[in-house]
Each structure stands twice: as C-alpha cells, then as structure tokens.
C-alpha positions in Angstrom: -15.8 -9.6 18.3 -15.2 -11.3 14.5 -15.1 -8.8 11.8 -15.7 -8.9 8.1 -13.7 -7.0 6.1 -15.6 -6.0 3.3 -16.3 -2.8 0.8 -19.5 -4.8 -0.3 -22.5 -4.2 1.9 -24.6 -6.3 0.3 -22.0 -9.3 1.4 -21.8 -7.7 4.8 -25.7 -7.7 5.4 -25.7 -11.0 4.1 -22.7 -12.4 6.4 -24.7 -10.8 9.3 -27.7 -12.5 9.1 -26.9 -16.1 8.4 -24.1 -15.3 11.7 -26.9 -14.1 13.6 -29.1 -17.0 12.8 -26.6 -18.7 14.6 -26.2 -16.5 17.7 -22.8 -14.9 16.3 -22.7 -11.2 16.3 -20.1 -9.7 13.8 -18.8 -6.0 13.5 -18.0 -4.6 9.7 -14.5 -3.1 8.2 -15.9 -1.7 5.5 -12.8 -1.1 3.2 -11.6 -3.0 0.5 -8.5 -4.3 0.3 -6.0 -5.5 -2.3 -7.4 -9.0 -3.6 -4.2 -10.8 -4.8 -4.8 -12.5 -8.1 -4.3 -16.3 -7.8 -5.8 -19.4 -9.8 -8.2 -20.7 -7.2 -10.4 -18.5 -5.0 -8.9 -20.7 -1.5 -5.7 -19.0 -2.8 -6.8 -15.6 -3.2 -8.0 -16.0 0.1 -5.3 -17.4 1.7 -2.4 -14.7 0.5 -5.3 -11.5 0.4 -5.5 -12.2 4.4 -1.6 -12.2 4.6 -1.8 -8.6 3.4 -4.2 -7.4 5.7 -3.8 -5.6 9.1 -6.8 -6.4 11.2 -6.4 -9.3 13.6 -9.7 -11.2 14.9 -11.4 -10.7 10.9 -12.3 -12.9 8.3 -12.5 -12.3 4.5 -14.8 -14.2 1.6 -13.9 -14.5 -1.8 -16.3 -15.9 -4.2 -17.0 -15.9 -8.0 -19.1 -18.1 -10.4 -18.1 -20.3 -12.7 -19.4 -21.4 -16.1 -18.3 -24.7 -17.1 -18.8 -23.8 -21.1 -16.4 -20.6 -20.8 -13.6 -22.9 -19.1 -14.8 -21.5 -15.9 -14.4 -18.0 -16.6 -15.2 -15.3 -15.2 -14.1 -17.6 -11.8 -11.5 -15.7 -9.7 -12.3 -12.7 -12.4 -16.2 -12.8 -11.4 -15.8 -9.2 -9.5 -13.9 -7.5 -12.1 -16.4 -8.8 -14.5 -19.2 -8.0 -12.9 -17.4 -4.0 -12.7 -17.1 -4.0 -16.5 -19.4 -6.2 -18.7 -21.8 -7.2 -15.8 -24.6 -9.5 -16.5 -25.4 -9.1 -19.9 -21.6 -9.0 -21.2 -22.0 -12.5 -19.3 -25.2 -13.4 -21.5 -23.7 -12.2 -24.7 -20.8 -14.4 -24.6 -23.3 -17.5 -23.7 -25.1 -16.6 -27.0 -26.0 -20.4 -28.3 -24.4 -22.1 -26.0 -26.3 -25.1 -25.3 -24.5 -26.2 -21.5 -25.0 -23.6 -19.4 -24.2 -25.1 -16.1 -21.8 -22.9 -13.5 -21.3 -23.6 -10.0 -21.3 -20.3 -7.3 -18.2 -20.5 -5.4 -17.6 -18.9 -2.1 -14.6 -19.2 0.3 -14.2 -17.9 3.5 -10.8 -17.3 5.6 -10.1 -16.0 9.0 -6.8 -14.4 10.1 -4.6 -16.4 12.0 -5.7 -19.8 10.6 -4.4 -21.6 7.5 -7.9 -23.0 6.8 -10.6 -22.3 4.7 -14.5 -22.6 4.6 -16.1 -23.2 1.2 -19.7 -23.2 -0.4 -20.6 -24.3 -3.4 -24.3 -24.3 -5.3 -24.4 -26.0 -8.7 -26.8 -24.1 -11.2 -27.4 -23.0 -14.8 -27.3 -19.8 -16.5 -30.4 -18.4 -17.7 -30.9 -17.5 -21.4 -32.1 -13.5 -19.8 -31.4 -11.4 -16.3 -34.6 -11.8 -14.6 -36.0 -10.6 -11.2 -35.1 -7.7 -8.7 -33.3 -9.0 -5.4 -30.2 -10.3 -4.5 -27.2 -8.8 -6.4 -24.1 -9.8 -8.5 -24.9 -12.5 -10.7 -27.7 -13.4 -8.8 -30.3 -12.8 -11.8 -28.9 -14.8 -14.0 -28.5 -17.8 -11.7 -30.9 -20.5 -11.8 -29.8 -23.3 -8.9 -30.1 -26.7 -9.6 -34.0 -28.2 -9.6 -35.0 -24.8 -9.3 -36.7 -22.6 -12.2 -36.3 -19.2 -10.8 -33.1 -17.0 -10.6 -31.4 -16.3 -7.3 -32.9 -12.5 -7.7 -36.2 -14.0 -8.4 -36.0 -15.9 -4.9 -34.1 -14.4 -2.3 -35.4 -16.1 0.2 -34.5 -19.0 -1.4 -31.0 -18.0 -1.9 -30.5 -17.0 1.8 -31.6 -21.0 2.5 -28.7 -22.3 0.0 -26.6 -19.8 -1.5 -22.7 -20.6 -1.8 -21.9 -17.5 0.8 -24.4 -19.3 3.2 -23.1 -23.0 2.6 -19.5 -21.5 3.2 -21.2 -19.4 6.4 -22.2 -22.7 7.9 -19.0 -24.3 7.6 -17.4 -21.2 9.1 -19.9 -21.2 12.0 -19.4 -25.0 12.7 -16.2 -24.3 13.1 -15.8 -21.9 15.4 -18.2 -24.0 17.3 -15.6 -26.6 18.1 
C-alpha cells in the first residue's frame, strides 16, 4: 500500500479522498520530516524524499504564490502560515492593486525522479472570509470565482492545486 508521509492531517484527509475517488487506498505516516529549503517546490520535493526512510510513500509540497510580493511566501508558505498566518499575509497586501497568486502543489514518490504538479491561478482577497478548508484557503479566491476556497470547499475539492497534482499522480500510477 502507498503511503503519505505527512504531519498535516488536514492534507492527509484530503489526499485520501480524491485517492479514494479513484479506487486507491492510501495508509498515513503521520510525522513530519525535515523539508530541505530549495528555490522551487519540485526541488524541495525531489531532495526532502532523498532524506526520508520509508519506501513505497509519496510526499507533497505546496505553497502559494503572490505575483505582487515576487512570489513570496512560495516555498516559505508553511513557515509563514506558522508565524504571520493570514492576516500578516493581508497586511503586507495593504493597497496593492494586483493581487493575483497561483496555489502550487507538487507531489513526489520515493523511488521515481518524477514529479506531479497542480496549479490553480487566483486572487487574494482584500479580508479572510469563510470557515472550511485550511491554510491559506480563506484568503483565496480562484479564478472566475467570487468566493474563497474556505467559503467553498466543495468547490476546492473539484479544483484545488493538491487535487490537480492528485490527478496527475493517480494517472500515473495508472499506466
């Protein structure tokens, strides 16, 4: 059986039910592990499952990135999200007139030297709004949509970036 190795349960109850939508059962290592720092997420990925001791698992990585703060927080988004969270996030987007950011996700299974990405192009929203989801999810408004990811989780779990990456994965492993 495919594992996830993942301290977030919230990403693990996620993973679980898109993989099950597909007929994939998936078991849970729930421990974190030590995320190497790199400048793209695919390379986080890549050298963070180097360093781990599970065979048969798979790791995601994502983060979100705002096009008018040069893309930060980006490979930063989790250490963000510990410390100024979402409205550290909305206080540096004071005024800013282009709010567009893109959710990345990327997903990496030990063994392979290939990665599964998701991506969902959005805005930021001017305020956190609505109760579900988690992470940045209420201050993310996809494109052609008015609510927040937390406003609409059903929504989200039809497009999110985790999901987009999810369906690669699955398509995959399908071959």
């Amino acid at each position: 059986m495919l594992r996830f190795v993942t301290s977030n349960e919230n990403k693990f109850r996620e993973a679980r039910d898109i993989m099950a939508a597909h007929g994939i059962e998936i078991g849970w290592i729930k421990e974190g592990y030590t995320e190497v720092q790199a400048d793209t997420i695919e390379e986080v990925v890549r050298e963070s499952l180097k360093i781990i001791p599970y065979e048969d698992v798979f790791i995601e990585d994502s983060g979100i990135f705002i096009r008018a703060l040069g893309g930060f927080p980006g490979v930063y988004s989790a250490y963000v999200e510990n410390t100024i969270k979402n409205p550290g996030i909305l206080k540096l987007m004071e005024g800013v007139e282009d709010r567009r950011a893109e959710f990345v996700s990327v997903i990496g299974v030990s063994g392979e030297d290939k990665v599964f990405k998701g991506v969902v192009k959005g805005n930021i929203a001017h305020s956190i709004r609505g109760e579900g989801g988690f992470g940045y999810d209420p201050i993310f408004i996809p494109e052609g949509r008015e609510k927040t990811f937390a406003e609409d989780p059903e929504y989200k779990s039809q497009v999110s970036h985790r999901r987009r990456a999810l369906d690669e994965f699955v398509r995959y492993l399908s071959e």
